[in-house]
C-alpha positions in Angstrom: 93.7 -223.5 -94.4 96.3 -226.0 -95.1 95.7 -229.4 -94.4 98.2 -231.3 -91.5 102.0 -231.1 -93.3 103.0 -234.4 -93.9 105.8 -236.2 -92.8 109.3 -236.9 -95.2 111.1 -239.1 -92.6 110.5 -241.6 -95.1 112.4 -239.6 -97.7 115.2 -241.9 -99.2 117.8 -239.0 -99.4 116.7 -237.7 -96.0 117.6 -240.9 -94.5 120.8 -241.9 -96.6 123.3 -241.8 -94.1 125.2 -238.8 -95.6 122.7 -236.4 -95.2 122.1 -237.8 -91.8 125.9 -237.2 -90.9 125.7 -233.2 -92.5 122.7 -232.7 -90.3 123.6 -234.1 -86.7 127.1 -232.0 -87.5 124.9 -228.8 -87.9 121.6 -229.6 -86.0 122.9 -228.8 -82.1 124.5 -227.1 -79.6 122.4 -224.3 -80.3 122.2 -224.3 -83.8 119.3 -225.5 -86.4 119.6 -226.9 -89.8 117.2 -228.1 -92.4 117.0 -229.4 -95.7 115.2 -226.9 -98.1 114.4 -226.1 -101.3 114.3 -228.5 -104.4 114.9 -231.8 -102.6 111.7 -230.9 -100.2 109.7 -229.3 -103.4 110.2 -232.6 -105.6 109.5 -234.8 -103.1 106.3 -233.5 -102.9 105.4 -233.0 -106.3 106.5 -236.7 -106.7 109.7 -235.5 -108.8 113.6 -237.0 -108.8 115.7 -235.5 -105.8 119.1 -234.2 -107.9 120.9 -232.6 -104.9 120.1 -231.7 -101.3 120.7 -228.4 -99.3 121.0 -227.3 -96.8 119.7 -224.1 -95.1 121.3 -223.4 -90.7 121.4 -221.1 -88.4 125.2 -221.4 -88.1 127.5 -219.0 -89.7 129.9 -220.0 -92.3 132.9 -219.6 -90.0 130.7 -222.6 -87.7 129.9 -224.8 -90.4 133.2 -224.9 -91.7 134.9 -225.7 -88.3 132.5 -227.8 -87.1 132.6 -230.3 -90.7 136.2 -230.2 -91.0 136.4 -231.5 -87.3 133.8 -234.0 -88.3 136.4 -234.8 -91.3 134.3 -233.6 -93.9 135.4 -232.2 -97.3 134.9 -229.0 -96.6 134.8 -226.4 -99.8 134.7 -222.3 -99.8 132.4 -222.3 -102.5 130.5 -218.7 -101.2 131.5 -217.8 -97.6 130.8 -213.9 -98.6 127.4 -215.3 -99.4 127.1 -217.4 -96.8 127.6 -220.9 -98.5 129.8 -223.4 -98.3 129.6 -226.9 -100.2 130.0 -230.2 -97.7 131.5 -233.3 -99.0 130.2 -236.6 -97.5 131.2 -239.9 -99.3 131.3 -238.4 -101.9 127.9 -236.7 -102.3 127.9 -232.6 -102.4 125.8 -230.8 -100.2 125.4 -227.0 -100.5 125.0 -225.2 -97.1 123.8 -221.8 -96.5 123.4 -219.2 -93.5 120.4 -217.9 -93.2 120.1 -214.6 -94.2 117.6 -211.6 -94.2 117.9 -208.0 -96.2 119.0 -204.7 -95.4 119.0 -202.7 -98.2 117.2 -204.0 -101.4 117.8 -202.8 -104.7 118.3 -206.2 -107.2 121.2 -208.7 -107.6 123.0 -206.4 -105.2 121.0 -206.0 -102.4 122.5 -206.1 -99.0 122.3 -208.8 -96.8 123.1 -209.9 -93.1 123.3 -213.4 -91.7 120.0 -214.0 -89.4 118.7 -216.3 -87.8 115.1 -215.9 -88.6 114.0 -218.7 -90.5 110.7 -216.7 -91.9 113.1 -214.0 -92.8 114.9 -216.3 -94.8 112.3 -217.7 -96.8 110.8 -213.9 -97.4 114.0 -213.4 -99.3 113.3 -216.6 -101.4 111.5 -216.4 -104.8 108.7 -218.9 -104.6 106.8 -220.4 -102.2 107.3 -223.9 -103.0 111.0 -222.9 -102.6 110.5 -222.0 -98.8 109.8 -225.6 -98.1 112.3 -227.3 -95.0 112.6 -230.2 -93.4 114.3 -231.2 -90.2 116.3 -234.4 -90.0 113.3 -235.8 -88.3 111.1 -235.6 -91.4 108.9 -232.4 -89.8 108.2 -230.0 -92.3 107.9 -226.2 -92.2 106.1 -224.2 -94.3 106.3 -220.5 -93.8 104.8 -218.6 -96.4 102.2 -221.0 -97.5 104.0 -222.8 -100.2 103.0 -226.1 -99.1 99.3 -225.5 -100.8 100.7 -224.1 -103.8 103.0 -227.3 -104.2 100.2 -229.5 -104.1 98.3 -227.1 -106.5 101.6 -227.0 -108.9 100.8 -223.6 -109.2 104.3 -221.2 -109.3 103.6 -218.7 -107.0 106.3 -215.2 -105.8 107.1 -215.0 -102.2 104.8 -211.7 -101.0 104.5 -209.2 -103.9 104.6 -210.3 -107.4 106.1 -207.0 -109.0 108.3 -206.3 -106.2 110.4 -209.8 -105.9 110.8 -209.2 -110.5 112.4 -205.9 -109.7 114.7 -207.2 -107.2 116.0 -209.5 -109.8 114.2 -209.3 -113.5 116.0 -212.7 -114.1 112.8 -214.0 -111.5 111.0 -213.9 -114.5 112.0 -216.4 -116.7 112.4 -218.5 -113.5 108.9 -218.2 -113.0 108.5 -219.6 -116.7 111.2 -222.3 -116.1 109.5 -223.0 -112.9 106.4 -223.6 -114.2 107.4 -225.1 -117.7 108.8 -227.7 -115.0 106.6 -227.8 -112.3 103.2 -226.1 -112.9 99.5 -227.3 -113.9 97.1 -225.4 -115.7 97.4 -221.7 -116.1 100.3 -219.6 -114.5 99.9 -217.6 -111.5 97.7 -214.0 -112.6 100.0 -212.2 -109.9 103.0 -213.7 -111.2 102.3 -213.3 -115.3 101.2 -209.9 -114.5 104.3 -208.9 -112.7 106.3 -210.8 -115.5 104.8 -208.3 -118.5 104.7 -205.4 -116.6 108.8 -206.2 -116.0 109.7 -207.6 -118.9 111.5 -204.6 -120.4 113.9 -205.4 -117.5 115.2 -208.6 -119.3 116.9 -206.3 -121.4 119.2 -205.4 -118.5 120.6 -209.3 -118.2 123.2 -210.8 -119.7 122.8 -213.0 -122.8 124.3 -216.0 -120.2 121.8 -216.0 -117.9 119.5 -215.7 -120.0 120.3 -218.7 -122.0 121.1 -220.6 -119.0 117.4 -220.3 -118.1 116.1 -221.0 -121.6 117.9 -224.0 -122.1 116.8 -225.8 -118.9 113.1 -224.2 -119.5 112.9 -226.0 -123.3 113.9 -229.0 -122.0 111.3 -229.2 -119.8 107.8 -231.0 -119.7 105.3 -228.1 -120.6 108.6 -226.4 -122.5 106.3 -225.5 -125.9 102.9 -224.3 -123.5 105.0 -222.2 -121.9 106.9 -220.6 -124.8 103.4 -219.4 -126.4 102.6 -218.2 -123.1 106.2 -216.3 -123.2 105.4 -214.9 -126.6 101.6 -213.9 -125.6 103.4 -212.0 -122.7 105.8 -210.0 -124.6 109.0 -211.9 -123.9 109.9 -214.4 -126.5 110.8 -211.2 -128.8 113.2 -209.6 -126.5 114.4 -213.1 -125.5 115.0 -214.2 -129.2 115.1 -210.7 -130.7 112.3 -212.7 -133.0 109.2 -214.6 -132.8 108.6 -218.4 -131.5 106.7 -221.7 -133.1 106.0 -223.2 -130.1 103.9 -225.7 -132.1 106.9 -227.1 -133.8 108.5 -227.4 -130.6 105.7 -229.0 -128.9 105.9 -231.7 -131.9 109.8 -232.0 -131.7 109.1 -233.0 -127.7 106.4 -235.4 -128.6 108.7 -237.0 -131.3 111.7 -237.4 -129.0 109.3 -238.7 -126.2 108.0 -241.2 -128.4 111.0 -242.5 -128.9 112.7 -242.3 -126.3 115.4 -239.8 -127.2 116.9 -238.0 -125.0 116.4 -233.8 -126.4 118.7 -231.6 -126.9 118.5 -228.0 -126.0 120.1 -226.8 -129.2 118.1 -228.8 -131.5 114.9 -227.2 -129.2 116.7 -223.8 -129.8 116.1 -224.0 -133.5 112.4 -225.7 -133.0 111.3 -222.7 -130.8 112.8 -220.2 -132.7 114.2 -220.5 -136.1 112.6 -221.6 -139.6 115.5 -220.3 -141.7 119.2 -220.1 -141.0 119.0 -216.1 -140.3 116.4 -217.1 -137.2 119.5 -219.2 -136.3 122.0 -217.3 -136.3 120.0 -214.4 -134.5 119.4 -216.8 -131.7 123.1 -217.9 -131.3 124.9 -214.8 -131.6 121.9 -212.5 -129.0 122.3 -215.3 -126.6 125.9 -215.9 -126.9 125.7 -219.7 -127.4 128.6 -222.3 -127.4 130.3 -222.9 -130.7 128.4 -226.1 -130.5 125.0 -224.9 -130.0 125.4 -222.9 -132.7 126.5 -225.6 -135.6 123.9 -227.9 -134.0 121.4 -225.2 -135.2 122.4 -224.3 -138.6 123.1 -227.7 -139.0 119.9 -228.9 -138.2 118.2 -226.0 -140.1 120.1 -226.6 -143.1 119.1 -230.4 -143.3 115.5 -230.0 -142.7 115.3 -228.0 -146.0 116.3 -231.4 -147.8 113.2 -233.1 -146.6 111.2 -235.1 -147.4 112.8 -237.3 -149.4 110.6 -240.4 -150.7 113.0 -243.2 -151.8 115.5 -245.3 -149.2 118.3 -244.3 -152.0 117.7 -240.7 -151.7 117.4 -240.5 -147.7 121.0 -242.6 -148.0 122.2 -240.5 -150.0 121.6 -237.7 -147.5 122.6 -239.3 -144.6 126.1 -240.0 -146.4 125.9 -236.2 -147.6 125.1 -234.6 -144.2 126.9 -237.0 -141.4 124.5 -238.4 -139.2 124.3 -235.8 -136.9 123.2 -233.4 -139.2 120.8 -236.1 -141.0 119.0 -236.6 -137.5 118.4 -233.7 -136.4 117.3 -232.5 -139.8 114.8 -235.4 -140.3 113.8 -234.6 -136.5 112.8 -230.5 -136.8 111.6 -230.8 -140.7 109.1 -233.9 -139.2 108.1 -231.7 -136.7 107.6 -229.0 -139.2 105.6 -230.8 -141.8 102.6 -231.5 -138.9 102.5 -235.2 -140.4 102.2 -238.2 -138.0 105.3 -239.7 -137.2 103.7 -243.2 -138.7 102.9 -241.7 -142.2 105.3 -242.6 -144.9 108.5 -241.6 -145.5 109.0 -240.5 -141.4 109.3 -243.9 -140.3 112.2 -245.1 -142.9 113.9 -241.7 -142.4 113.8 -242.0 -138.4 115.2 -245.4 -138.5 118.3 -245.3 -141.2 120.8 -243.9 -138.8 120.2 -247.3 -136.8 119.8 -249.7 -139.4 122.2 -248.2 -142.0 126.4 -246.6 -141.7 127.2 -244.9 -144.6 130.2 -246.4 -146.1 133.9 -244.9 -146.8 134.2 -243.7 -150.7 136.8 -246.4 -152.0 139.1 -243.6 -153.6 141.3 -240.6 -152.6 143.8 -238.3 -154.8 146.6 -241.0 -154.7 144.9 -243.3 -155.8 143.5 -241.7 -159.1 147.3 -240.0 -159.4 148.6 -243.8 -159.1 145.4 -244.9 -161.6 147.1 -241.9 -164.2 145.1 -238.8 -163.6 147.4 -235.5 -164.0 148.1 -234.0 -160.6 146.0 -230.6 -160.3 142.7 -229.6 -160.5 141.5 -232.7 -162.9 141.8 -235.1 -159.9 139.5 -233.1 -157.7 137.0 -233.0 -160.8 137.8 -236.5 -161.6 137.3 -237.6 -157.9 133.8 -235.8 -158.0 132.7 -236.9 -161.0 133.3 -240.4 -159.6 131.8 -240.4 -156.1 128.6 -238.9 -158.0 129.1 -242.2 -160.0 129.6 -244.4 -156.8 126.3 -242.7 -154.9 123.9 -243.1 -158.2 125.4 -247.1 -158.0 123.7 -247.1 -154.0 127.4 -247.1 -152.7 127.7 -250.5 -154.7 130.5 -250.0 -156.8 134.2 -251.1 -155.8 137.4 -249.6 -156.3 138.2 -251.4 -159.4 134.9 -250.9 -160.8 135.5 -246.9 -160.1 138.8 -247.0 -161.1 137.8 -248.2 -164.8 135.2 -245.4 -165.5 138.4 -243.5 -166.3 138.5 -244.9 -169.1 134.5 -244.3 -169.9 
């Protein structure tokens, strides 16, 4: 039995004075409101508040009227669905109509607006997503999810298998939810339902998908939960190739340690790709951005250069390969090599995008044209042959000093 539900009045978005003015708009005459959702969940699980909505009674038609004569930004952002997005000194809240089902057969089911606020949360896909709150601080638990919160344990809404074939994207939302959220092992119900479904991630579009992946590798349990995707079946419909979820699981430890923020490309190539074919398999079957993409086969292509054991060579690199590149290479071939981050070279290499900008070769085209070199192929030779000249020097050499190797 769950234990007395706690109070949230205390709730520092609750109270802020915006969500305050959403609510008394909503909550009357007749009509009920509550927050729901996210801000409730992460409250409870001790977690940042990002955004707050907001689940009523009241029809779109109702919210919209009533906000606007409150003189609210008001925003069409879903009426069909029943949502509409409230603007209150500048802070967004999402607001939704209840609804229930009618007919239910996946991303297309058929829905009415309802009034039932158990209904509701029946057509919600976990339970720690069912959470409300009134403006009061009371909160409601329908379905149970309130244990489950304080478990961290991702749990479906009723049956497993049937809320994945309403919507097979449900499963990697269960693995983002609990890469994110969860504690110990995943739900049985819910892991069983995810590999009996899994073929039906096949059926998805290579957005959504990536949308999910990218928020689930940046999470706090991202590299667990990938080895638990790829015991399950997924990771080789979801990559179209297998996973090292121990390099990723290094790469976060790394970043953590000092305190980089990650990115979800560089974890793309961690999680998935040891050679630049992994790479470009990744990119192209989940349709990544034009920048995902180079940040992978950039990163890829660096990591091959190291180690490098001398502060000249690991220069010479970081001139060679930008500092992008050079980063993120030193970053995935570290996490790669399974060597602690304080054993020699790591440290230097880490460090020499802080400590050290690579400078401007002195010399162009025009100025080895000006110096007497024929116009043609001899200058690009000539200007080669030289900057290998300048690097070997440590970046030392002047202009001048280049300038009479011609001569040499």
């Amino acid at each position: 039995m769950s234990p007395t539900l706690p109070s949230l009045a205390d709730a520092s978005w609750l109270r802020a004075k915006a969500t305050q003015a959403v609510l008394a708009v909503l909550d009357r005459d007749g009509e009920e409101a509550r927050v729901i959702g996210g801000a409730v969940r992460n409250t409870l699980l001790g977690e940042a508040v990002h955004e707050v909505d907001i689940a009523t009674t009241a029809t779109p038609e109702t919210v919209m009227a009533r906000t606007r004569a409150a003189g609210f930004k008001t925003v069409p952002t879903g009426v069909a669905h029943g949502t509409v997005t409230i603007v209150v000194d500048g802070t967004p809240f999402e607001v939704t109509t209840l609804r229930e089902d009618v007919e239910t057969f996946g991303r297309h089911a058929t829905v009415r607006f309802g009034r039932d606020w158990e209904a509701d949360a029946y057509r919600r896909d976990f339970t720690m997503n069912t959470l409300s709150v009134d403006r009061t601080g009371r909160l409601y638990d329908p379905v149970g999810g309130y244990d489950d919160c304080r478990a961290r344990q991702v749990c479906f809404v009723g049956d497993a298998e049937r809320r994945v074939k309403e919507d097979y994207l449900r499963i990697l939302r269960f693995f983002r939810f609990h890469a994110h959220y969860g504690n110990g092992a995943p739900d049985p119900a819910g892991f069983r339902a995810a590999i009996g479904g899994r073929d039906g991630l096949r059926r998805l579009s290579a957005e959504r998908i990536a949308q999910e992946m990218r928020r689930l590798l940046l999470a706090r349990r991202a590299a667990e939960t990938v080895a638990l995707m790829s015991e399950a079946g997924l990771i080789e419909i979801v990559f179209a190739g297998i996973a090292y979820p121990n390099v990723l699981d290094r790469l976060a430890h790394l970043e953590a340690w000092r305190g980089e923020r990650p990115s979800a490309a560089l974890r793309f190539a961690a999680a998935g790709a040891a050679i630049r074919e992994d790479a470009e398999r990744i990119a192209t079957r989940l349709k990544l951005s034009k920048a995902e993409a180079k940040t992978m086969l950039g990163a890829i292509a660096a990591a091959a250069h190291f180690p490098v054991d001398t502060a000249h060579a690991a220069r010479t690199l970081l001139y060679r390969l930008g500092p992008t590149d050079y980063s993120n290479g030193v970053r995935l071939a570290w996490a790669q090599a399974r060597a602690a981050a304080d054993a020699r070279p790591w440290p230097m290499l880490l460090e020499l995008p802080r400590t050290w900008n690579p400078p401007t070769f002195p010399l162009d085209g025009k100025s080895l044209i000006k110096a007497g070199v024929p116009s043609g192929p001899e200058v690009g030779s000539t200007l080669a042959r030289l900057e290998a000249i300048w690097i070997e020097s440590d970046f030392s050499l002047g202009r001048e000093d280049l300038i009479a190797r011609l001569t040499r």
